[in-house]
C-alpha angles and dihedrals in degrees: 000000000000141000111033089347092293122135114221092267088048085067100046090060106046091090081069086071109044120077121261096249093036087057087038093056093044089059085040093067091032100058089040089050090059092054089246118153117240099253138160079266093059085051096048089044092053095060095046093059076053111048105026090073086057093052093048084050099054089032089048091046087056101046098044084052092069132080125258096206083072088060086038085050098046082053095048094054089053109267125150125240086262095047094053091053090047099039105036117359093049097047087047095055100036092102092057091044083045092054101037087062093050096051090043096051085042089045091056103053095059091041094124103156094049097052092046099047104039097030096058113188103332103062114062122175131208089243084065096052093052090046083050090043096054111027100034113021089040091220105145083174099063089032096063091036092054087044098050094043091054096047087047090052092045092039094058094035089057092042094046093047086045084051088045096045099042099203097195088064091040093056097045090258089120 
């Protein structure tokens, strides 16, 4: 226990309950506090202080669900420290690993509020263009065909990655 009560993972984890563009506005003065210009790397580091408490959740959850007397067996029978992570713990957590990629890269693309705060004028995702297409410019046409378009590229990356990480065989069904 340290600062406020909170252990270190509870600290990790306090960006998870705060509100995208209150979080936003906090790195906002921040950054400009420290004199940094608003790039494509504010941005990047911004979603990271956002999604990087959801990973170590998923990825936490996974690894406290196994049991230690595996790692107490594979030392037992005479493996080292790295043996036991690359043998045993890795391939144990490797679901939540697995699944905490795949919310963060389907997180960002959605991550509207980071990229428009930190980025300033120069990064533009695709979310924006859709908001634009279909709030400002009034073009439902463009709108649904962006939208389509984007589900149809995360759609096949995540089913892809599910293909390429096959989860039955990482959790012991197969």
């Amino acid at each position: 226990m340290g600062w406020c009560g909170c252990s270190a993972a509870g600290r990790c984890l306090l960006p998870i309950f705060f509100p995208q563009s209150v979080l936003g506005l906090a790195l906002l003065l921040w950054f400009n506090a420290l004199g940094l210009p608003l790039s494509w790397k504010t941005a990047v580091f911004a979603h990271l202080v956002w999604v990087v408490p959801v990973v170590t959740l998923v990825i936490s959850i996974q690894v406290y669900s196994f049991d230690p007397a595996l790692e107490e067996a594979a030392f037992d029978l005479g493996a080292s420290r790295w043996q036991v992570f690359r043998e045993v713990e890795l391939p144990l957590s490797m679901p939540g690993i697995v699944i905490g990629c795949l919310l963060t890269f389907v997180l960002a693309v959605g991550a509207l509020a980071e990229a428009k705060v930190m980025g300033g004028q120069r990064v533009i995702p695709i979310a924006h263009d859709i908001e634009i297409a279909f709030t400002y410019a009034q073009n439902w046409p463009l709108g649904a065909a962006l939208s389509v378009l984007l589900m149809l590229v995360v759609g096949t990356l995540v089913i892809l990655a599910l293909r390429r990480f096959d989860l039955d065989r990482f959790l012991g069904r197969r």
